[in-house]
mmCIF file of the N, C-alpha and C atoms, coordinates in Angstrom:
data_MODEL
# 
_entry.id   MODEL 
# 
loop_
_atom_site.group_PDB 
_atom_site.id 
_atom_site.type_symbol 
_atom_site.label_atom_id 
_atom_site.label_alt_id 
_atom_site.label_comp_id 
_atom_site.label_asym_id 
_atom_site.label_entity_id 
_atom_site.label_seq_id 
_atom_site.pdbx_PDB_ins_code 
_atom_site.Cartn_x 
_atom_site.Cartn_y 
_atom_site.Cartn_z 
_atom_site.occupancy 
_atom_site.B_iso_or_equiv 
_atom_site.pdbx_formal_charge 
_atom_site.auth_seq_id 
_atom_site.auth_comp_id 
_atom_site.auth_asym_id 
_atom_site.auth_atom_id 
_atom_site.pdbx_PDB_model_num 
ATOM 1  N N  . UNK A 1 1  ? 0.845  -1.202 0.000   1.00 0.00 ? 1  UNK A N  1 
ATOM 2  C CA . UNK A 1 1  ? 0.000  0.000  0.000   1.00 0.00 ? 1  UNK A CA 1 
ATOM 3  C C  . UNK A 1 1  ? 0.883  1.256  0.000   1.00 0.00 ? 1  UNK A C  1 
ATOM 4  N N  . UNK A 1 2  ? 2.116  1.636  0.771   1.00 0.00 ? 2  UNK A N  1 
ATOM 5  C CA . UNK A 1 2  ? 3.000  2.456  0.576   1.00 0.00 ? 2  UNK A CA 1 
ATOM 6  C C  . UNK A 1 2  ? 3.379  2.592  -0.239  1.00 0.00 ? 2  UNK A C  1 
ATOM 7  N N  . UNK A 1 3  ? 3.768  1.571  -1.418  1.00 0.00 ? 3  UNK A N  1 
ATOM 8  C CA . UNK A 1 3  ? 4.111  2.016  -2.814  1.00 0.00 ? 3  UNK A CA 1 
ATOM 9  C C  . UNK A 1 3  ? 3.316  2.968  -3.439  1.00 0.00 ? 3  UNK A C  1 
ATOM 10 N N  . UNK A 1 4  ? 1.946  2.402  -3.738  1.00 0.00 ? 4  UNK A N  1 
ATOM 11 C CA . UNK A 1 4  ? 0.940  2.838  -4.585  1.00 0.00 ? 4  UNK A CA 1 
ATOM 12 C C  . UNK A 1 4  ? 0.684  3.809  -3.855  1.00 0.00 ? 4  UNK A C  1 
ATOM 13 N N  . UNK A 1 5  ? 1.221  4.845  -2.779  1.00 0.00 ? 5  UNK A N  1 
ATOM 14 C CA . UNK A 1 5  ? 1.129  5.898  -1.937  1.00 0.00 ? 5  UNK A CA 1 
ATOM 15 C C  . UNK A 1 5  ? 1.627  6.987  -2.622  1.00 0.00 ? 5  UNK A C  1 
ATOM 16 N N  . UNK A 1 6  ? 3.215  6.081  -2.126  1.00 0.00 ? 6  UNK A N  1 
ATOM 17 C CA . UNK A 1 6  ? 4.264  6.964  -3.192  1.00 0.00 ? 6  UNK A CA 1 
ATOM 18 C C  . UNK A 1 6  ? 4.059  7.361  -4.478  1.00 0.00 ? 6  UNK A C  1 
ATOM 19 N N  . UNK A 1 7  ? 3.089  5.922  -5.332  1.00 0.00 ? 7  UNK A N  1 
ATOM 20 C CA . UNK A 1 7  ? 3.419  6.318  -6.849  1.00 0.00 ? 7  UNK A CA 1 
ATOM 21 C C  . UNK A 1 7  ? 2.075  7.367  -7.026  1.00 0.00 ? 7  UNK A C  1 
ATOM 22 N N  . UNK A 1 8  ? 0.949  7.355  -6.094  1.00 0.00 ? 8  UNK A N  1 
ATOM 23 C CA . UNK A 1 8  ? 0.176  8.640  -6.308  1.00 0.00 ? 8  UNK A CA 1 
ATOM 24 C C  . UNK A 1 8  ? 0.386  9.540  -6.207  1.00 0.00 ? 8  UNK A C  1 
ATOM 25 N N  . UNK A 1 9  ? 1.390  10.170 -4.862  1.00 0.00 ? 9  UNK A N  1 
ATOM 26 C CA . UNK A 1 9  ? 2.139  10.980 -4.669  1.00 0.00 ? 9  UNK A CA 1 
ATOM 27 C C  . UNK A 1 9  ? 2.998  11.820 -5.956  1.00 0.00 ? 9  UNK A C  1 
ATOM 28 N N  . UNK A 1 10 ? 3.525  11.200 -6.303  1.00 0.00 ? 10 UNK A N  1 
ATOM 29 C CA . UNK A 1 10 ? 4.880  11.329 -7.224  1.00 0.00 ? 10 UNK A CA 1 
ATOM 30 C C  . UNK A 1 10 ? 4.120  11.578 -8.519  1.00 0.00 ? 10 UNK A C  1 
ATOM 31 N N  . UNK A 1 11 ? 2.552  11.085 -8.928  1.00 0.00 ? 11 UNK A N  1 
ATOM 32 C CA . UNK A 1 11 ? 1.443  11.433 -9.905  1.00 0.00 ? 11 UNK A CA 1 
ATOM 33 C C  . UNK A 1 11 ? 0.924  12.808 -10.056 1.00 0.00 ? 11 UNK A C  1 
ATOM 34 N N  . UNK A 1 12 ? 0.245  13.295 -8.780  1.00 0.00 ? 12 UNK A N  1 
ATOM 35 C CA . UNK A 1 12 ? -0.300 14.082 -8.587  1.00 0.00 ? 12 UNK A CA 1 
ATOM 36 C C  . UNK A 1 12 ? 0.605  15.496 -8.464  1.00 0.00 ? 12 UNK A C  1 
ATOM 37 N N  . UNK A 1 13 ? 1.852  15.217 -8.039  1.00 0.00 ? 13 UNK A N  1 
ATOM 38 C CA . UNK A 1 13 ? 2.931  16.391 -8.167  1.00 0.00 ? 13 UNK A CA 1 
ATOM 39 C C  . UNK A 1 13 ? 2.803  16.415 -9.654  1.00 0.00 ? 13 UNK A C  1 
ATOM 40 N N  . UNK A 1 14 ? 3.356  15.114 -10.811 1.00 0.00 ? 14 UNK A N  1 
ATOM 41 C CA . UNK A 1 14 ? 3.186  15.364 -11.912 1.00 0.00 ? 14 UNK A CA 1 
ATOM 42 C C  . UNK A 1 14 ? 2.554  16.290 -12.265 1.00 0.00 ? 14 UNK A C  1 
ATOM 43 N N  . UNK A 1 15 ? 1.121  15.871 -12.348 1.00 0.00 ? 15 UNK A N  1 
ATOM 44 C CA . UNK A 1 15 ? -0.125 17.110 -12.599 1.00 0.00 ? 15 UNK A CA 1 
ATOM 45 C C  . UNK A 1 15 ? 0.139  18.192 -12.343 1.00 0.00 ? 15 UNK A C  1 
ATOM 46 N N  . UNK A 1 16 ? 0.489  18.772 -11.540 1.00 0.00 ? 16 UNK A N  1 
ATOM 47 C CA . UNK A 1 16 ? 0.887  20.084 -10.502 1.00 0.00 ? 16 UNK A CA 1 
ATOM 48 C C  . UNK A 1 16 ? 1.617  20.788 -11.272 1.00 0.00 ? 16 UNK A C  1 
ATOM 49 N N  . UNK A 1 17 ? 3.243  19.813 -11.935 1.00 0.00 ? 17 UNK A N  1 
ATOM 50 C CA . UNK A 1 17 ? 3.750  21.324 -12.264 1.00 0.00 ? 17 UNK A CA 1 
ATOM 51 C C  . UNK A 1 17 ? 3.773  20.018 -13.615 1.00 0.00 ? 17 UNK A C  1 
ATOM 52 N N  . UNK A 1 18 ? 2.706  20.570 -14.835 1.00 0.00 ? 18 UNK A N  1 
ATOM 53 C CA . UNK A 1 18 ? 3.243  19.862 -15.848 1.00 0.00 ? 18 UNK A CA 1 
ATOM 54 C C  . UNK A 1 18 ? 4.645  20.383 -17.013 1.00 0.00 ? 18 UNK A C  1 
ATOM 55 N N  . UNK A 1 19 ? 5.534  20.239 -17.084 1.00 0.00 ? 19 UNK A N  1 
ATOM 56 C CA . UNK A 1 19 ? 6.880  20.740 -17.403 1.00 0.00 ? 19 UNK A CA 1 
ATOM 57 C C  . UNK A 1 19 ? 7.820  19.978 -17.880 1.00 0.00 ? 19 UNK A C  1 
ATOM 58 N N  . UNK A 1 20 ? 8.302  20.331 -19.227 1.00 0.00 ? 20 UNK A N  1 
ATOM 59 C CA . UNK A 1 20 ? 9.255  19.763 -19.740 1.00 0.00 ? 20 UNK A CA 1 
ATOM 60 C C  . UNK A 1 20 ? 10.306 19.052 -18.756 1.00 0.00 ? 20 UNK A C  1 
ATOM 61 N N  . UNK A 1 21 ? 10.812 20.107 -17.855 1.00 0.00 ? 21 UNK A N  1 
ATOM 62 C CA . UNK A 1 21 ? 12.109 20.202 -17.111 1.00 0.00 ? 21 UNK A CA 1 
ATOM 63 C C  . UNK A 1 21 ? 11.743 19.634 -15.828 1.00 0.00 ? 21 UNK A C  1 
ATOM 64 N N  . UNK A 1 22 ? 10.471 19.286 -15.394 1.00 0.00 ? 22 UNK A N  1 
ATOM 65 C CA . UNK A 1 22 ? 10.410 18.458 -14.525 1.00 0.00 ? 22 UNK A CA 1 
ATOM 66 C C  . UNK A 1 22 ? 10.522 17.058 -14.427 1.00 0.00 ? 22 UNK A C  1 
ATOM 67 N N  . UNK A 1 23 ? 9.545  16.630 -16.314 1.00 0.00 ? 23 UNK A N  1 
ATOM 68 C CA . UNK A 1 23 ? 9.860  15.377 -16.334 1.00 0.00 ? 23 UNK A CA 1 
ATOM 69 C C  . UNK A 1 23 ? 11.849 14.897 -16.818 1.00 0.00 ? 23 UNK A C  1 
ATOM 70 N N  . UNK A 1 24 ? 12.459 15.862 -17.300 1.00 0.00 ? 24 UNK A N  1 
ATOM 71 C CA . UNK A 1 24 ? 13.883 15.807 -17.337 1.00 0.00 ? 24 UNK A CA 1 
ATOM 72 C C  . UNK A 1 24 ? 14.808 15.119 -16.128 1.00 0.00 ? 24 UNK A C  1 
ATOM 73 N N  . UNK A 1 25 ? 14.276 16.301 -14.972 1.00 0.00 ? 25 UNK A N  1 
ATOM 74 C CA . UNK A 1 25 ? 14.879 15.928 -13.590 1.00 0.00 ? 25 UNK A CA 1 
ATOM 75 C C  . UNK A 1 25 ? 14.123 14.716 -13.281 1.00 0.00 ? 25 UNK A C  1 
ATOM 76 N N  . UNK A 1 26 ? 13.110 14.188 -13.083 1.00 0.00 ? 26 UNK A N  1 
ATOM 77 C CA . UNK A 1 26 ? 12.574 12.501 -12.523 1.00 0.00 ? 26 UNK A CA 1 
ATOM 78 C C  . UNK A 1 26 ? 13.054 11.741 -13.532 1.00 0.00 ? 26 UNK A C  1 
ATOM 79 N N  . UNK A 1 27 ? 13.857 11.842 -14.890 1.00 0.00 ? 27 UNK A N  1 
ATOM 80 C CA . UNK A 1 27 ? 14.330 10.926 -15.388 1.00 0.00 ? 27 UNK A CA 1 
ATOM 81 C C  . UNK A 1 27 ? 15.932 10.997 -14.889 1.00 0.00 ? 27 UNK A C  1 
ATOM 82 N N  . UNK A 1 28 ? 16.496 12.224 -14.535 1.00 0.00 ? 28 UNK A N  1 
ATOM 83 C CA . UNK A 1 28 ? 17.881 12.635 -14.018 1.00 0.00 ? 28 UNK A CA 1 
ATOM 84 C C  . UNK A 1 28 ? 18.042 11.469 -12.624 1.00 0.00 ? 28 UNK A C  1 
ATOM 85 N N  . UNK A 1 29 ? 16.534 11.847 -12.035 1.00 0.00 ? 29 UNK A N  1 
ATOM 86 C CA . UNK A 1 29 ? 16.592 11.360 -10.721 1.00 0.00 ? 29 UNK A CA 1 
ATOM 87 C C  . UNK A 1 29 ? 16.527 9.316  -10.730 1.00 0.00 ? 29 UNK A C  1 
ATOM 88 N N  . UNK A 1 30 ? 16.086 8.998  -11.842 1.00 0.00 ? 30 UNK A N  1 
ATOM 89 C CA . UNK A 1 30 ? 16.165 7.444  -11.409 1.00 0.00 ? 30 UNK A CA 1 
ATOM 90 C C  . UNK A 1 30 ? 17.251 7.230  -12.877 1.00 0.00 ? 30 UNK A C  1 
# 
C-alpha cells in the first residue's frame, strides 16, 4: 500500500507542475 502511496504521490505532483524540465529531472533522478 505504501508504494501505490508513493506512486500517487509522485502522480499528482506530476499534474501540478506539468513541465518539460520536470519530467527531465525525474528521469535525471532514477
Amino acid at each position: 500500500m505504501l508504494l501505490i502511496d508513493v506512486f500517487e504521490n509522485a502522480l499528482l505532483k506530476k499534474l501540478r507542475f506539468k513541465s518539460k524540465i520536470d519530467w527531465i529531472a525525474l528521469f535525471m533522478a532514477l
